[in-house]
C-alpha positions as CSV (number, residue, x, y, z in Angstrom):
1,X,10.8,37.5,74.1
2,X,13.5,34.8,72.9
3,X,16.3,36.4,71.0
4,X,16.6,34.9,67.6
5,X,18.2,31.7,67.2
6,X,17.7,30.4,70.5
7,X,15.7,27.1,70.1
8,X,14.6,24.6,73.2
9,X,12.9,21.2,71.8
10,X,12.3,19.9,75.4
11,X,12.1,20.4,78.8
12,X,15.7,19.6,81.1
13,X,15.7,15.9,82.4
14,X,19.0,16.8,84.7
15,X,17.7,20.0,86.0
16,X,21.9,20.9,86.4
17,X,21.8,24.8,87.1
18,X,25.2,27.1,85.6
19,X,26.7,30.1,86.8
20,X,28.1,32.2,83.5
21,X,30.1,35.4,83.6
22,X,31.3,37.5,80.6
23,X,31.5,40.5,79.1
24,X,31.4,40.3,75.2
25,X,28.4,42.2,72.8
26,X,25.1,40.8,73.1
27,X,25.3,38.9,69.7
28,X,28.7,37.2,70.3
29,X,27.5,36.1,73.9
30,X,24.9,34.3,72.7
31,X,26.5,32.7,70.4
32,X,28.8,31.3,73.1
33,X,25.9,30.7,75.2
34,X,23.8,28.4,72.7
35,X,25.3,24.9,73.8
36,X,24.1,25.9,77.3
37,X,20.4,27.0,76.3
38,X,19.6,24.0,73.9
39,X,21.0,22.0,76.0
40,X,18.3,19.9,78.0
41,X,20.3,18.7,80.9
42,X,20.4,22.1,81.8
43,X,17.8,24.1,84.0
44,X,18.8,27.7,85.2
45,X,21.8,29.8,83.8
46,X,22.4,32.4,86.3
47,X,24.0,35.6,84.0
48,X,26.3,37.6,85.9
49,X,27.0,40.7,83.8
50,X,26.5,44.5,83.7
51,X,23.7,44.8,81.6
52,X,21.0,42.0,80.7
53,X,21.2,39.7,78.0
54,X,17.4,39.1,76.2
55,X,17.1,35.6,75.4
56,X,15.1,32.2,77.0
57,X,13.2,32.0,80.4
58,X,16.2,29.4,80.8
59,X,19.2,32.5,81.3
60,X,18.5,34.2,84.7
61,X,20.4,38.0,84.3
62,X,21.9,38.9,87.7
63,X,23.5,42.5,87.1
64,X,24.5,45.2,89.4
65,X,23.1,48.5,90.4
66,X,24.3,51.7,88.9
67,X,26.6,52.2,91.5
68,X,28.9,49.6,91.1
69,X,29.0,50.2,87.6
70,X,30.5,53.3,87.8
71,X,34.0,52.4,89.6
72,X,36.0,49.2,88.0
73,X,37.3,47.4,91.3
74,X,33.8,48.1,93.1
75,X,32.3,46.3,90.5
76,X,34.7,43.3,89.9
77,X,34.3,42.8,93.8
78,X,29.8,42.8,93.5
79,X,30.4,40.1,90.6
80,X,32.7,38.0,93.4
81,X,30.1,38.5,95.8
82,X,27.1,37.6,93.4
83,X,28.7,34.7,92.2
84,X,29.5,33.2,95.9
85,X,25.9,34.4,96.6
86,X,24.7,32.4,93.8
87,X,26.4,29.0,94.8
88,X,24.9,29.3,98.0
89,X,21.4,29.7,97.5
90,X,21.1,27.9,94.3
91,X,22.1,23.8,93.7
92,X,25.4,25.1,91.0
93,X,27.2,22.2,88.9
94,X,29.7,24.6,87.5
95,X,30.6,28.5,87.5
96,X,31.8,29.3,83.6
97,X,34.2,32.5,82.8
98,X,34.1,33.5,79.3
99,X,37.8,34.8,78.8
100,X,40.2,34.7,81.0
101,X,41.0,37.8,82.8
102,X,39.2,38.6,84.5
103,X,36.2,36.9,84.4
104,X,38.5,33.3,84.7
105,X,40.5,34.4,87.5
106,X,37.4,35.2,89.6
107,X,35.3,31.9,88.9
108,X,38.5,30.0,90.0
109,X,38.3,31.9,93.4
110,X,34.5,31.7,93.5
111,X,35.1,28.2,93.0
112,X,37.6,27.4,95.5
113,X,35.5,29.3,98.2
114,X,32.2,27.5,97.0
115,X,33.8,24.1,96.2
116,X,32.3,24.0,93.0
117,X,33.6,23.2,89.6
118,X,34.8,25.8,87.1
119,X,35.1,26.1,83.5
120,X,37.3,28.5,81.6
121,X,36.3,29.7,78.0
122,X,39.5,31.4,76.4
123,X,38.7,33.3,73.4
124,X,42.3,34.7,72.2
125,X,44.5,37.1,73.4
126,X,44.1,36.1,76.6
127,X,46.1,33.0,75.6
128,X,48.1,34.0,72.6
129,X,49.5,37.2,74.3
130,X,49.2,37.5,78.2
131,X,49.5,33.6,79.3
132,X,52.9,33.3,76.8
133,X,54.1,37.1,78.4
134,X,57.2,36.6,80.6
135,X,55.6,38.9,83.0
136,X,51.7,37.5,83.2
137,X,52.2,34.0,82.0
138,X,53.7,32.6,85.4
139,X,50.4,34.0,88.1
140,X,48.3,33.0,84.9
141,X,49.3,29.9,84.8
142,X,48.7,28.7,88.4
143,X,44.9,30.0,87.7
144,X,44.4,28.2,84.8
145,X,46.0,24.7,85.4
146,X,43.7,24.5,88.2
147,X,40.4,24.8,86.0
148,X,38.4,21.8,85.9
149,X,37.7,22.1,82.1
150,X,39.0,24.8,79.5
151,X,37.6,25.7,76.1
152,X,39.7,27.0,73.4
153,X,39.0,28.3,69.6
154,X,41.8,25.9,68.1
155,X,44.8,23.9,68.2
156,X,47.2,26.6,69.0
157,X,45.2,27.9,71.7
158,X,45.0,24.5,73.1
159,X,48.7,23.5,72.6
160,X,49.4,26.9,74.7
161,X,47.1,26.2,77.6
162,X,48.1,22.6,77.7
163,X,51.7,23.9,78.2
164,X,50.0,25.8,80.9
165,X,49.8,22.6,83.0
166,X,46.2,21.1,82.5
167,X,45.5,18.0,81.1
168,X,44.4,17.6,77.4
169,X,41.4,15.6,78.3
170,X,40.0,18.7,80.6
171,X,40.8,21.1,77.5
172,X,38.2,21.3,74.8
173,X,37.8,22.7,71.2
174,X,34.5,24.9,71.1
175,X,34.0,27.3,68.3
176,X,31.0,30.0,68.7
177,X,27.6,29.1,66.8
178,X,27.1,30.4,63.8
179,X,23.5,30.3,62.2
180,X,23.3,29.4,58.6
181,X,19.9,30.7,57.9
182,X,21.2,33.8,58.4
183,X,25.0,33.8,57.1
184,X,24.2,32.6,53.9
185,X,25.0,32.7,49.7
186,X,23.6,35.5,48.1
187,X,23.9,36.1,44.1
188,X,24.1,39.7,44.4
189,X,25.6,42.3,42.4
190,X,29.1,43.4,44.6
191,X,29.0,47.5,45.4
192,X,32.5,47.1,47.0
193,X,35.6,45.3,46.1
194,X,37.3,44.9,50.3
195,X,35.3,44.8,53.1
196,X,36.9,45.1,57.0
197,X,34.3,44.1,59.8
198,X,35.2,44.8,63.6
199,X,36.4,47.5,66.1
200,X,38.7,50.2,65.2
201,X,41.1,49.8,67.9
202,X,45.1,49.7,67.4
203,X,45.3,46.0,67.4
204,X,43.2,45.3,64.4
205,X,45.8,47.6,62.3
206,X,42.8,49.0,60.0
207,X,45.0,51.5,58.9
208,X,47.4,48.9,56.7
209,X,44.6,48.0,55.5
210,X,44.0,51.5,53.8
211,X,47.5,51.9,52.8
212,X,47.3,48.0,52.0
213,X,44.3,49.6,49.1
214,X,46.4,52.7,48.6
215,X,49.0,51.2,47.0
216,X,46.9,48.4,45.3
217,X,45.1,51.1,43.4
218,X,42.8,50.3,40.6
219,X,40.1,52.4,42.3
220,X,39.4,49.9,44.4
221,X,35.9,50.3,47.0
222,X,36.5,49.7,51.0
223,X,34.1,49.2,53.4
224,X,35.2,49.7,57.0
225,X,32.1,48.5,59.2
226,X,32.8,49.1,62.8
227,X,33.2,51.6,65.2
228,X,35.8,52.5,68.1
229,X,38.4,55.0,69.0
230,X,40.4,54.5,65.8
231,X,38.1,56.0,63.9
232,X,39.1,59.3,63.4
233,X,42.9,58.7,62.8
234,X,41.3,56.3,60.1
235,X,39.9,59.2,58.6
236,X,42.4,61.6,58.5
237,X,44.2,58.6,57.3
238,X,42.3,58.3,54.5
239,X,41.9,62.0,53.7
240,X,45.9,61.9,53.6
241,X,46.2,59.2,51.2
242,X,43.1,60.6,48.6
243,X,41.1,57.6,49.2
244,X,37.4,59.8,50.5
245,X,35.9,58.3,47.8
246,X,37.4,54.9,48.1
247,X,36.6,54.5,51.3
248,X,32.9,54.2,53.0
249,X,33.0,54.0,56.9
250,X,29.4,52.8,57.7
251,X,29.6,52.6,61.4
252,X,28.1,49.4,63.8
253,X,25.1,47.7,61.8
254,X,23.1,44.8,62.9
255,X,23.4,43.0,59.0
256,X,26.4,42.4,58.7
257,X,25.4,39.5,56.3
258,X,24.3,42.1,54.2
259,X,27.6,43.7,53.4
260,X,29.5,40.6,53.3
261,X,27.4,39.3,50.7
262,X,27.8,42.9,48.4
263,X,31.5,42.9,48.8
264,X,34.2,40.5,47.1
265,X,36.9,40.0,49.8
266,X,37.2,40.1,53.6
267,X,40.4,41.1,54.7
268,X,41.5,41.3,58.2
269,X,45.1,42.2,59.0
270,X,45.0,42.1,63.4
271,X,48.3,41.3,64.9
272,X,46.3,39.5,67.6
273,X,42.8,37.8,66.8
274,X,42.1,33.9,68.0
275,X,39.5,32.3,65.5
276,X,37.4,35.7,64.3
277,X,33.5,35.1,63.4
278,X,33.4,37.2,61.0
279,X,35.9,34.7,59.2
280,X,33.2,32.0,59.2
281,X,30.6,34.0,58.1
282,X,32.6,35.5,55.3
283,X,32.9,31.6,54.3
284,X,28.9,31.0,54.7
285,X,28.4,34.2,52.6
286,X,31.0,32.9,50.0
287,X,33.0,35.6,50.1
288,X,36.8,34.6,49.9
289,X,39.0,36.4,52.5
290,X,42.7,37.7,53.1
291,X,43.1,36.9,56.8
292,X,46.2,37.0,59.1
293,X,48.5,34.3,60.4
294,X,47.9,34.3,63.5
295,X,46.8,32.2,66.4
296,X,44.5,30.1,65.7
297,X,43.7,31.1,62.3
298,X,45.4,28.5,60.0
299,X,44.2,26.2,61.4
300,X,41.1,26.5,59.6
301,X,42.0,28.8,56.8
302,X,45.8,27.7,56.5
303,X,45.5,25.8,52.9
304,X,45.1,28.5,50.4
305,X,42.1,27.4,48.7
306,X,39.1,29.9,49.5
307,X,41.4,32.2,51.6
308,X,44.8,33.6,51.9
309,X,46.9,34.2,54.4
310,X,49.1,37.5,55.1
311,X,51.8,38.7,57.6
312,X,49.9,41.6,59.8
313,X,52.3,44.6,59.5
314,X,53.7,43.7,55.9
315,X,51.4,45.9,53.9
316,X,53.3,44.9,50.9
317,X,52.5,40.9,51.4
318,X,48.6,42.3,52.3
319,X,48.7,43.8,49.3
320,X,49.5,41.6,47.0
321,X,47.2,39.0,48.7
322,X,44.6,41.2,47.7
323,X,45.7,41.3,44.2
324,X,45.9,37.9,43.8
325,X,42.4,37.1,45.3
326,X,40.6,40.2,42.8
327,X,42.3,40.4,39.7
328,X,42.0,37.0,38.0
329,X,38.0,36.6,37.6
330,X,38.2,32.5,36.7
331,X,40.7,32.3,40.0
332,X,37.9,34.3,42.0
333,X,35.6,32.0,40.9
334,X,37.3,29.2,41.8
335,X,37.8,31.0,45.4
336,X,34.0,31.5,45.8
337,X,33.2,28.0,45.2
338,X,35.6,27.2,47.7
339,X,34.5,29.1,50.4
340,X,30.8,27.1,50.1
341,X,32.8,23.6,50.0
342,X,34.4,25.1,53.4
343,X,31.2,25.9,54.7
344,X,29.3,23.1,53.8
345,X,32.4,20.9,55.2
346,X,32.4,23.0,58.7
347,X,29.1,23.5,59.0
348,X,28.5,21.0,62.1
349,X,31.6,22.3,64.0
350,X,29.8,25.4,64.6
351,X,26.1,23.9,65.0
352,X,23.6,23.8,68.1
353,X,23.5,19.9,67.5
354,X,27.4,20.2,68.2
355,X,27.5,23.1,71.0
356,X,24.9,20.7,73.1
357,X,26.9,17.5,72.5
358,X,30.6,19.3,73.4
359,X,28.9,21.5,76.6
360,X,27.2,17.7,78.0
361,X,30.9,16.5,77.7
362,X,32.2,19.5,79.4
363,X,29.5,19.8,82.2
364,X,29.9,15.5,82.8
365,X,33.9,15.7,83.1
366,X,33.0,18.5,85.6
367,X,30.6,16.6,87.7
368,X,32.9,13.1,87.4
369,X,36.2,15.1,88.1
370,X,34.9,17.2,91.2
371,X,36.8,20.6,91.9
372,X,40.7,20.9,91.8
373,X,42.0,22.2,94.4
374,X,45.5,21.5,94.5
């Protein structure tokens, strides 16, 4: 069965056969994955991963037995094995790591071994935070300047890997797919006010948020959609502050579209977070957002018009973004509109039509350049 929203027009005409390894949710990896699967120059993508990903006859899942899944380094070393295993019994043009540690660190080695060319997909804080530490950045560094071709979310990311050492011409600005049929403008009546969509780990700071809505008052309605080890401390967090019936924690859901469009604002407030999807489809949805400045971040939301950007830790500044974005209904208008003009004006960055064109430019520079080795 092919997962929704893959789509193959015609058969390959290259027959060029990719080694991927990742670990990411299902959704988010196809997403990434997309440029690959439409792409026609491409045959076989051998998935190295610990669970299967559903999806096209194209995407081959090589994944380990139980056993290796159960200890960390016995596992990392069965994905080194099967991706050398893979480059010899299969004709490889590239081995791709979706983020950088560690999945980028062992296609460089598989790729040295194998003489084959690699490609390095950085998604965010494995630029904006361990390749800038004083302690990481240097070993890092030596792995990533010897990539044959990087992708990054944005500018930021790709002045920090550039810094790194590799060429601007091998680095690449590749943004995840993001399907329009289904992120999409609905005139519905709004149940909450703020909505937060992702884990609940420390990073994301969901708990300024809810003393970000504490201190806004006018009984304002949270959604927190999500799940993670945060959870509870959330909701002793919120039991503190009075907010139980403020505040609806829903959980993981597979309709995320759903909620966006029956909530007014998105509001993240992470202190590290590269280009987040849930961003973009906020924008699709038209639903204005309070996002952080961060990473890559402004530069796509950075101009004030359908979003606004906050200082992650200042509760007072998240605050009063969120005033500003709810309390003026001609000025939320205005904001809604916006967020459609972004989309309609962003649409293609995030297409299949542009996934195929950017991944045949990534996959050609590999085959012209070779392998670095040096």
């Amino acid at each position: 069965m092919q997962q929704k929203g893959w789509h193959i027009q015609n058969e390959p005409t290259e027959h060029m056969n990719i080694i991927v390894t990742a670990g990411l949710s299902d959704y988010k990896l196809s997403t990434k994955l997309i440029g690959l699967v439409c792409n026609n120059s491409v045959n076989k993508i051998f998935l190295v991963r610990k669970t299967p990903l559903n999806g096209p006859t194209k995407i081959q899942n090589i994944n380990p037995s139980l056993e290796f899944l159960k200890i960390f380094p016995l596992y990392e070393i069965w994905r080194l094995y099967a991706l050398l295993s893979l480059t010899r019994k299969n004709n490889i043009t590239a081995i791709i790591g979706i983020q950088l540690i560690i999945h980028g660190i062992q296609v460089r080695i598989a790729g040295w071994l194998s003489k084959k060319p690699v490609v390095l997909s950085v998604i965010g804080k494995d630029v904006h935070m361990y390749l800038v530490n004083h302690w990481t950045s240097p070993l890092l560094k030596y792995f990533v300047k010897r990539m044959d071709c990087v992708t990054v979310m944005g500018n930021r990311s790709k002045n920090i890997v550039s810094n790194a050492g590799i060429p601007t011409e091998r680095i690449f600005i590749l943004q995840n797919y993001q399907d329009p049929q289904r992120f999409n403008f609905l005139n519905v009546n709004k149940e909450w006010d703020i909505i937060y969509i992702g884990q609940l780990i420390p990073r994301k700071r969901v708990n300024d948020l809810i003393c970000a809505v504490h201190l806004v008052g006018h009984n304002l309605r949270f959604i927190i959609v999500g799940g993670g080890p945060e959870l509870n401390n959330l909701k002793t967090l919120v039991n503190k502050l009075n907010l139980t019936n403020n505040v609806d924690f829903i959980g993981d859901v597979h309709n995320v579209e759903s909620y966006l469009n029956q909530t007014r604002l998105l509001v993240l407030s992470s202190n590290m977070e590269a280009l987040p999807a849930v961003a973009i489809e906020s924008m699709y949805c038209g639903t204005p957002a309070v996002l952080p400045d961060i990473c890559d971040i402004p530069s796509y939301f950075g101009h004030g018009k359908e979003s606004l950007l906050c200082c992650p830790g200042d509760i007072d500044d998240i605050a009063k973004k969120i005033e500003k974005m709810l309390f003026d209904e001609s000025v939320y208008t205005e904001k809604v509109d916006a967020c459609l003009e972004w989309a309609r004006k962003h649409m293609h960055d995030w297409s299949k039509e542009k996934q195929v064109h950017i991944w045949t430019q990534i996959l050609t520079t590999c085959i012209n350049k070779k392998t670095y080795l040096t």
